[in-house]
GUVEXSE-727844 format. One record per residue (C-alpha): residue number from 1; residue in one letter; x, y, z. Coordinates in nm, 4 decimals. Last residue first. Example, Ala and Ser with C-alpha at 12.3 -4.5 7.8 and 13.67 -1.06 7.14 Angstrom:
R   k r        X        Y        Z
R   2 S   1.3670  -0.1060   0.7140
R   1 A   1.2300  -0.4500   0.7800
//
This chain:
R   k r        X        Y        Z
R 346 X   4.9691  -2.5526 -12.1526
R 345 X   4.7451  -2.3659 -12.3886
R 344 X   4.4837  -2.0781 -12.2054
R 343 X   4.1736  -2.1382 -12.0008
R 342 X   4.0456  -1.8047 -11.8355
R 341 X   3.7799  -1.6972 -12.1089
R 340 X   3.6165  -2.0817 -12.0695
R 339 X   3.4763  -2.0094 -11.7138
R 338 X   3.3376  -1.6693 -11.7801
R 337 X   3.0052  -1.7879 -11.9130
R 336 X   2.9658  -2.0293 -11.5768
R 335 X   3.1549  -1.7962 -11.3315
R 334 X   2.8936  -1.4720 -11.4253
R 333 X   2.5665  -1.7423 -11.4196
R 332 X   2.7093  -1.8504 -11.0576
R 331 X   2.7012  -1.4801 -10.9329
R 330 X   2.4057  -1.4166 -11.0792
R 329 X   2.2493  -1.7146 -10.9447
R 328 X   2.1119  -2.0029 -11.0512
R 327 X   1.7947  -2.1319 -10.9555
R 326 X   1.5836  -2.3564 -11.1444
R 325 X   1.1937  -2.3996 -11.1565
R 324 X   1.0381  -2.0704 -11.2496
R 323 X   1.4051  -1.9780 -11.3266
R 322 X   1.4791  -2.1497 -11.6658
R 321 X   1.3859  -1.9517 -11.9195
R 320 X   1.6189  -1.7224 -11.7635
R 319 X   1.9327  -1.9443 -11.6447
R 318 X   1.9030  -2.0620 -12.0257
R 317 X   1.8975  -1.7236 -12.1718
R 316 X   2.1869  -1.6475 -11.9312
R 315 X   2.4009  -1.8776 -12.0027
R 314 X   2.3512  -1.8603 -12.3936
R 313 X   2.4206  -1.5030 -12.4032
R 312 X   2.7329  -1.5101 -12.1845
R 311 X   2.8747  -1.7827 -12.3739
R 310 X   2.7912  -1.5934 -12.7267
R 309 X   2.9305  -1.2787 -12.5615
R 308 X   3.2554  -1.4332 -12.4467
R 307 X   3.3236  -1.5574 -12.7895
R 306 X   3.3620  -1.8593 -13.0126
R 305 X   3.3772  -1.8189 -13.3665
R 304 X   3.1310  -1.8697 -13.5829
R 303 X   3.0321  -2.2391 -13.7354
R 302 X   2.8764  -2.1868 -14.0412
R 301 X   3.1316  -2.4075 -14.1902
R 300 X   3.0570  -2.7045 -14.0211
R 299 X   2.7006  -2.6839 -14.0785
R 298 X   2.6743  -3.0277 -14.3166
R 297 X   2.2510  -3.0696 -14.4102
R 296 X   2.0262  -2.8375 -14.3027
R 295 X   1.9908  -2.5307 -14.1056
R 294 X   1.7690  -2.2758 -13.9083
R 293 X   1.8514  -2.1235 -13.5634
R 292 X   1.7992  -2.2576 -13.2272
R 291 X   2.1394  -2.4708 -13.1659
R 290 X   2.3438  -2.1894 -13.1490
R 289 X   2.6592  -2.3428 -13.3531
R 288 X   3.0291  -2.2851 -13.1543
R 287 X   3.3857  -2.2286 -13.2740
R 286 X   3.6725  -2.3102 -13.0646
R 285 X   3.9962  -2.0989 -13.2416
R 284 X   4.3112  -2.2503 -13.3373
R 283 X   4.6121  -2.2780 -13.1186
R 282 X   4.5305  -2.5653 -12.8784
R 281 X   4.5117  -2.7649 -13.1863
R 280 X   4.1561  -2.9008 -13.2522
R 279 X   4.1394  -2.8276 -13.6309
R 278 X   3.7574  -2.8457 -13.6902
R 277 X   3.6165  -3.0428 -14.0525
R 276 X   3.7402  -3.3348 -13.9980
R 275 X   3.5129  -3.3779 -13.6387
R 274 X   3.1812  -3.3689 -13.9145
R 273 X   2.8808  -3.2101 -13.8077
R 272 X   2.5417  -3.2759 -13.9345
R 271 X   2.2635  -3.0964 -13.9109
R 270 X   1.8768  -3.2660 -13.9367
R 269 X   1.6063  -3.0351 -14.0283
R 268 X   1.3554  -2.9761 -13.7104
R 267 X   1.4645  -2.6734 -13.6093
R 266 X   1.1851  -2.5752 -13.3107
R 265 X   1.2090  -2.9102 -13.1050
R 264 X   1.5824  -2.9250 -13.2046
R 263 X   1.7863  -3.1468 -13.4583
R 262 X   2.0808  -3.3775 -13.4612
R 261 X   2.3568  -3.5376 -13.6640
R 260 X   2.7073  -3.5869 -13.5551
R 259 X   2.9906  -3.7620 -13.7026
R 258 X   3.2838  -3.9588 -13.6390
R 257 X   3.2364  -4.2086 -13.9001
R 256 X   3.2054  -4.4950 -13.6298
R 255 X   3.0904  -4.2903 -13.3687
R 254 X   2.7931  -4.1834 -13.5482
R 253 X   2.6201  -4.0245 -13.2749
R 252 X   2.2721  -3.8974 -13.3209
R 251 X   2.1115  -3.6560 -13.1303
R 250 X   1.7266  -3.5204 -13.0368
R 249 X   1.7168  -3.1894 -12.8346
R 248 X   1.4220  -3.0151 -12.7332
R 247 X   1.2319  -3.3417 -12.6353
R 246 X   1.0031  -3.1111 -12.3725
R 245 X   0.7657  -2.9910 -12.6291
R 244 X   0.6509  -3.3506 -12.6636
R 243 X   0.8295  -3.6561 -12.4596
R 242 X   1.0162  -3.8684 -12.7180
R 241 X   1.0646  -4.2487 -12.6597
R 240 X   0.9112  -4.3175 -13.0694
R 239 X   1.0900  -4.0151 -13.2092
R 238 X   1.4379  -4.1170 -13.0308
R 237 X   1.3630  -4.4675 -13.1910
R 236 X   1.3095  -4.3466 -13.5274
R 235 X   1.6245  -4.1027 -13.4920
R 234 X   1.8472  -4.4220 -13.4415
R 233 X   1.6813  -4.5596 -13.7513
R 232 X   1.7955  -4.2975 -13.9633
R 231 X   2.1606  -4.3230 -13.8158
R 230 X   2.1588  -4.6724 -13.8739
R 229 X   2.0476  -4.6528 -14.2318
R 228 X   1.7330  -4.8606 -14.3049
R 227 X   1.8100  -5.2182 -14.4895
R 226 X   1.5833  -5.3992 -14.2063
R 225 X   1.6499  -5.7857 -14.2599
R 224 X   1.5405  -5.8438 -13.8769
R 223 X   1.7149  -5.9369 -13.5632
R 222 X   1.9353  -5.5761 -13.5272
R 221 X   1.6473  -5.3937 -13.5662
R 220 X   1.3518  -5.6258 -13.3781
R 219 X   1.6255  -5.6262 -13.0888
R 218 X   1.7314  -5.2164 -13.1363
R 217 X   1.3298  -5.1186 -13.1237
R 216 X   1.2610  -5.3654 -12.8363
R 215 X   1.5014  -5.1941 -12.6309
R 214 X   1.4242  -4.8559 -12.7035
R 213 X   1.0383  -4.9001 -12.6297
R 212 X   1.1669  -5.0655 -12.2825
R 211 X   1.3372  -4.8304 -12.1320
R 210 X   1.0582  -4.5779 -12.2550
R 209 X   0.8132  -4.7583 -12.0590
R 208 X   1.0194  -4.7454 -11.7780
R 207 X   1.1142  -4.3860 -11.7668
R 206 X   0.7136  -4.3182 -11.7910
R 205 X   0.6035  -4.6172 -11.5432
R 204 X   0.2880  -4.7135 -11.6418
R 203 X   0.3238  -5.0560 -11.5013
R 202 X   0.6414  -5.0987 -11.6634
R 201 X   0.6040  -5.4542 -11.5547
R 200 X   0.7009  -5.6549 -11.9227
R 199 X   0.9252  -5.9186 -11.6446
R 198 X   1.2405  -5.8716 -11.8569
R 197 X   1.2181  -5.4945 -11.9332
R 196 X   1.1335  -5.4105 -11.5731
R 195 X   1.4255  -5.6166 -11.4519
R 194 X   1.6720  -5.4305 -11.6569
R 193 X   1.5619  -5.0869 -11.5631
R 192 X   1.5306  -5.1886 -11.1866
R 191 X   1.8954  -5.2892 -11.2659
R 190 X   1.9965  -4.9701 -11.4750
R 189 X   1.8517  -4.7009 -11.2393
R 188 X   1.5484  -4.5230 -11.3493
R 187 X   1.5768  -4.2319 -11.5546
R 186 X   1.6480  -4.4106 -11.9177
R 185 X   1.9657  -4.5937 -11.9953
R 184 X   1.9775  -4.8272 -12.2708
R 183 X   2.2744  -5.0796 -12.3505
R 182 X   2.0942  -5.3770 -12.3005
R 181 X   2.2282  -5.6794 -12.1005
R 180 X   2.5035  -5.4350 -11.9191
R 179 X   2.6962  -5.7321 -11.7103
R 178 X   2.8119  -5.9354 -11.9612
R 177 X   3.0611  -5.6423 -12.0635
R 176 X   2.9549  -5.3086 -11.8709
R 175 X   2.7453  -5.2160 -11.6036
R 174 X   2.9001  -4.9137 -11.3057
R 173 X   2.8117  -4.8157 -10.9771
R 172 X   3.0107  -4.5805 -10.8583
R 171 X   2.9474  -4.5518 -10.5119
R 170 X   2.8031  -4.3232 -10.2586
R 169 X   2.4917  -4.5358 -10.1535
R 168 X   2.4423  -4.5521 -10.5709
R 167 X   2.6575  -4.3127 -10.8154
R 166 X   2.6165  -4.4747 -11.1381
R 165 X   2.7790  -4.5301 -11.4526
R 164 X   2.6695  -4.7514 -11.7394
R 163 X   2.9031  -4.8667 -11.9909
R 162 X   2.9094  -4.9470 -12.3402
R 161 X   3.2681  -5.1125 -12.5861
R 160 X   3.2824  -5.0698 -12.9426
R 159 X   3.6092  -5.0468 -12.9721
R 158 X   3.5184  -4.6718 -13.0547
R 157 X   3.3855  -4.5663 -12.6989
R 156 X   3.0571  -4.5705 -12.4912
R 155 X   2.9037  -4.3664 -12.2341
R 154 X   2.6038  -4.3463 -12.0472
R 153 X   2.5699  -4.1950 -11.7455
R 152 X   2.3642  -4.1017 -11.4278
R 151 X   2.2681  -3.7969 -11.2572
R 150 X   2.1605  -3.6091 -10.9214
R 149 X   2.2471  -3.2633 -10.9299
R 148 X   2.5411  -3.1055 -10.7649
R 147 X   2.5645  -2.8731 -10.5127
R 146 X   2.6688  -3.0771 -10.2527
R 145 X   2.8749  -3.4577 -10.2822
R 144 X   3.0612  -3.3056 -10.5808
R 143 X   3.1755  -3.5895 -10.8173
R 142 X   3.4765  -3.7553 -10.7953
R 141 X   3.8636  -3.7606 -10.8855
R 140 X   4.1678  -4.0174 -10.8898
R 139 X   4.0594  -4.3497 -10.8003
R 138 X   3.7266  -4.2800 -11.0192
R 137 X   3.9229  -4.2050 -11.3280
R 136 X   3.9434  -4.5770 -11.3830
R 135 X   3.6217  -4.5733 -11.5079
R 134 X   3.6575  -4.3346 -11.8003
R 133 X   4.0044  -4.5031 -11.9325
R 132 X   3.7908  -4.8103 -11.9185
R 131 X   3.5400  -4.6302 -12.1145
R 130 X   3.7821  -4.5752 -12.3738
R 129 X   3.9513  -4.2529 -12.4833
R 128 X   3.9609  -4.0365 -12.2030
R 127 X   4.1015  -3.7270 -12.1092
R 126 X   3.9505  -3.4331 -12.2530
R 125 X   3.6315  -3.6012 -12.3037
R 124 X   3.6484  -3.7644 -11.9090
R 123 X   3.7414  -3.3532 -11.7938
R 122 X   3.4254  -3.2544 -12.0171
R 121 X   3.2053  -3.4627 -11.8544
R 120 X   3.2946  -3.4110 -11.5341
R 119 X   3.2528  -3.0617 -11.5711
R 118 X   2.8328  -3.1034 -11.6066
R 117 X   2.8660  -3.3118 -11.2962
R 116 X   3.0521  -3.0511 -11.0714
R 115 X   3.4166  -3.1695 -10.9477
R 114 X   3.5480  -3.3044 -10.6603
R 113 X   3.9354  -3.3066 -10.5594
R 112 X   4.0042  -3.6886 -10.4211
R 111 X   4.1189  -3.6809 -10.0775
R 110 X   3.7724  -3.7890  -9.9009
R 109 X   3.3939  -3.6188  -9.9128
R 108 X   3.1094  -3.8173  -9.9518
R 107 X   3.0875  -4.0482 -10.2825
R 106 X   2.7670  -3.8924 -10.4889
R 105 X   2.4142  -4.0549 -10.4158
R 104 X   2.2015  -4.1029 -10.6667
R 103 X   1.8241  -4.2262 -10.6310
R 102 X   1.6492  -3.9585 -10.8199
R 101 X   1.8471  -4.0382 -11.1540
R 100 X   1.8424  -3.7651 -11.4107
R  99 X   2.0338  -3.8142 -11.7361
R  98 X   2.3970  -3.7624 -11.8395
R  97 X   2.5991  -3.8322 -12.1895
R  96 X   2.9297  -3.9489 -12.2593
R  95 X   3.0591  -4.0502 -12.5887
R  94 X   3.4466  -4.1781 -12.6817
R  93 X   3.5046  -4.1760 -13.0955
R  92 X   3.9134  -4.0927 -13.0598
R  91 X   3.7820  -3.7068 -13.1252
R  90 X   3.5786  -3.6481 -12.8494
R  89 X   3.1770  -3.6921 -12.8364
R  88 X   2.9635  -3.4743 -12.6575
R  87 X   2.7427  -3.4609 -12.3637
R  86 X   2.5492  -3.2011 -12.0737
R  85 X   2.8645  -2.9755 -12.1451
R  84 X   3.0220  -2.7907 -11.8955
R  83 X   3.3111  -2.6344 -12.0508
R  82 X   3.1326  -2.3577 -12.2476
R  81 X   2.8032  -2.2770 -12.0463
R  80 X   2.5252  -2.3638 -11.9124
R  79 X   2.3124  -2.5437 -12.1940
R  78 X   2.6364  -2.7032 -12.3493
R  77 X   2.6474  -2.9701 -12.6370
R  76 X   2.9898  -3.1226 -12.7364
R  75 X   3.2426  -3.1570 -12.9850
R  74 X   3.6120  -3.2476 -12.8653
R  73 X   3.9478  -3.2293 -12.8755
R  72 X   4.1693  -3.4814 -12.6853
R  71 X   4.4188  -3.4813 -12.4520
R  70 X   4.3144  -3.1749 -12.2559
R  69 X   4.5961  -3.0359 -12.0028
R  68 X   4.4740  -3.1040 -11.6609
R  67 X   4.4044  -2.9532 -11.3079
R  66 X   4.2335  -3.1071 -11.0097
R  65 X   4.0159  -2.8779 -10.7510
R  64 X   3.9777  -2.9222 -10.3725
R  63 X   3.6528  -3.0452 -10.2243
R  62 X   3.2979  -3.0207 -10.1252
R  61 X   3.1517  -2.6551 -10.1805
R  60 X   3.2906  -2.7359 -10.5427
R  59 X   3.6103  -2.5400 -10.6806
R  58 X   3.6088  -2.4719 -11.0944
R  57 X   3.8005  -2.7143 -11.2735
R  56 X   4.1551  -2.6109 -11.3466
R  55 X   4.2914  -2.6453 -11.7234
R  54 X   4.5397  -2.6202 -11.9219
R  53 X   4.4962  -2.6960 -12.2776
R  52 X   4.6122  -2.8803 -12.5117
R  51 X   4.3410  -3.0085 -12.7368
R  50 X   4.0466  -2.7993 -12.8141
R  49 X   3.7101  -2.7771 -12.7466
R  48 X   3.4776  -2.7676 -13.0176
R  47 X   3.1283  -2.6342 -12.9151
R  46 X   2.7368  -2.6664 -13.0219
R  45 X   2.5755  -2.3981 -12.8181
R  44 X   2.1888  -2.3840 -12.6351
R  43 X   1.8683  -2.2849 -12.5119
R  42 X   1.5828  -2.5273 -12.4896
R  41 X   1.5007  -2.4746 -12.1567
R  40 X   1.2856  -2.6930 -11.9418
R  39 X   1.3939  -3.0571 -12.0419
R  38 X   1.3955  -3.3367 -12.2490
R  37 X   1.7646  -3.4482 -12.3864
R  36 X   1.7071  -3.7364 -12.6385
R  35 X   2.0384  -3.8871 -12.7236
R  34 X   2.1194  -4.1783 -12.9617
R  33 X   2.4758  -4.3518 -12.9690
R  32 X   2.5850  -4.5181 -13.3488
R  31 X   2.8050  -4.8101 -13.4312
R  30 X   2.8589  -4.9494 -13.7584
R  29 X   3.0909  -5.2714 -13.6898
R  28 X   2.8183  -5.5254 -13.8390
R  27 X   2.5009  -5.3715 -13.5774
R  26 X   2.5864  -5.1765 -13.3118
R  25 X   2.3487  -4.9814 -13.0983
R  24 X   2.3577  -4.7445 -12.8357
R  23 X   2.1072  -4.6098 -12.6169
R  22 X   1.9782  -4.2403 -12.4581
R  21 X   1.6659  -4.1580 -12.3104
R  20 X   1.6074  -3.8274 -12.0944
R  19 X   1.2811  -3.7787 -11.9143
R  18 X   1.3491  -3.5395 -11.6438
R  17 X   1.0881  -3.2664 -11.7552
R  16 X   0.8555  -3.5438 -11.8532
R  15 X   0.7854  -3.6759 -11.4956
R  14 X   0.6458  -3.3063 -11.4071
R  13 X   0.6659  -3.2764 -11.0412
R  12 X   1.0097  -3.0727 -11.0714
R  11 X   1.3289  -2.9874 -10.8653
R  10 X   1.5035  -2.6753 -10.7674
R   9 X   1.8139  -2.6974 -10.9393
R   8 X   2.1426  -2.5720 -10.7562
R   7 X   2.4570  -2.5240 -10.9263
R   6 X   2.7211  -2.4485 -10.7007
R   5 X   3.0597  -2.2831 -10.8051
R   4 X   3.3396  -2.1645 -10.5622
R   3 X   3.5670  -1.9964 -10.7411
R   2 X   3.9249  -2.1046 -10.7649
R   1 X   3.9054  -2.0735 -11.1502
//
């Protein structure tokens, strides 16, 4: 795990490659997080990670590492890779999920270890519950400066509670409270998001436009007599924001019930995964979905069990459909699927 790992995307022209939309809604205590992830590869696992383990994140090109022992266990989605999941949702109800942000700037380099983005995400599920918990983990660790990919967050928690996070002029920049007016984060940063949706000027503006779709959706929603089930309506609003063939992934967080529905651009029937299902002691066994096969309904038990080969498999399918546009080496494609072998109970 002393590697050195870098990640390096080469990017697009195509708007609708980056054009992630994600939102949260409550409405009478039911509370539910929506996730479209549009991009080039559609490859990917569904993973519980488990409680109680030791970990060491992989090295950067910008800093020293930081070890932990997972709190929580978790479910998430991973395109590269066991342990460096693009989002997920742990067991005490906390969600995090990235999108692309042009402007970001990551902290330069000081005497906090530095992690890759994808990891960050699974060290805040591992050891975060509420988004303050998420937040404050800025005085102790940061995000690569090099190698990294430029990203932003959403996350919210169980109480309830939404937050943006940004990395602007090498700050976190983050909206929560009276501060986050809608909690909707597209793929421009929140403020020009904000401002957009006040003044109507989208002006054609793809991430803006879809800003706005989702936040007139959840107003008319939560203003209206509209009996629909949240979750139901959550998917009407990623259908309404999505971007064609590159929407592979459309996701539905019940964090109330702690739940998870979703569906793929090629499986199109809604799965469900329940967190009661799993045991997440250190001394069961992860189990992982592929994402691209057929199903319906509760999949828990068609989980299989997690394995080397699966990772590898997924890595590099991704990595391959993938290389037109992104680069990732061998070497890096070998630490990614091998990452998760090493990690043992504390």
């Amino acid at each position: 795990m002393k590697k050195i790992f870098a990640l390096s995307f080469l990017i697009l022209s195509s708007i609708y490659i980056l054009a992630c939309t994600t939102f949260f809604i409550n409405k009478n205590g039911q509370m539910v997080f929506g996730r479209n992830y549009d991009w080039i590869t559609d490859a990917g696992i569904v993973c519980t990670n488990l409680r109680g383990l030791a970990k060491t994140s992989m090295k950067t090109e910008n800093g020293e590492t930081i070890s932990w022992t997972s709190q929580y266990g978790s479910i998430t989605f991973n395109q590269y890779g066991k342990e460096f999941p693009t989002g997920g949702m742990n067991e005490k109800g906390l969600v995090v999920e990235l999108m692309w942000l042009d402007e970001t700037k990551y902290p330069s380099s000081d005497n906090r270890p530095a992690v890759g983005v994808l990891q960050w995400i699974q060290y805040q599920l591992d050891n975060s519950a509420t988004i303050d918990e998420v937040i404050a983990t800025d005085k102790k660790l940061r995000i690569s400066a090099t190698g990294t990919t430029p990203l932003h967050y959403l996350i919210a928690d169980a109480k309830g509670n939404v937050a943006t996070i940004e990395f602007l002029n090498g700050k976190m920049v983050v909206h929560k409270g009276n501060d986050l007016i809608v909690p909707v984060l597209t793929n421009n940063n929140y403020d020009e998001s904000v401002s957009a949706y006040k003044n109507s000027s989208a002006n054609g503006n793809n991430s803006l436009e879809r800003f706005s779709q989702a936040c007139n959706m959840i107003k008319q929603f939560k203003a209206g007599d509209n009996n629909k089930p949240l979750v139901d309506f959550a998917f009407d609003i990623l259908g309404e924001v999505a971007q064609g063939n590159f929407t592979k992934w459309s996701i539905v967080y019940d964090i109330t019930n702690k739940s998870i529905q979703f569906k793929t651009n090629r499986f199109r029937e809604i799965k469900t995964v329940n967190f009661s299902s799993f045991d997440f002691s250190c001394t069961s066994t992860a189990k992982v979905w592929d994402m691209n096969q057929s199903g319906n309904g509760i999949i828990n038990s068609l989980f299989d069990n997690f394995a080397p080969a699966i990772n590898k498999r997924i890595v590099e399918t991704a990595a391959k459909e993938s290389e037109d546009r992104v680069f990732i080496s061998q070497q890096n494609r070998e630490f990614l699927w091998q990452y998760a072998s090493e990690i043992k109970c504390k």
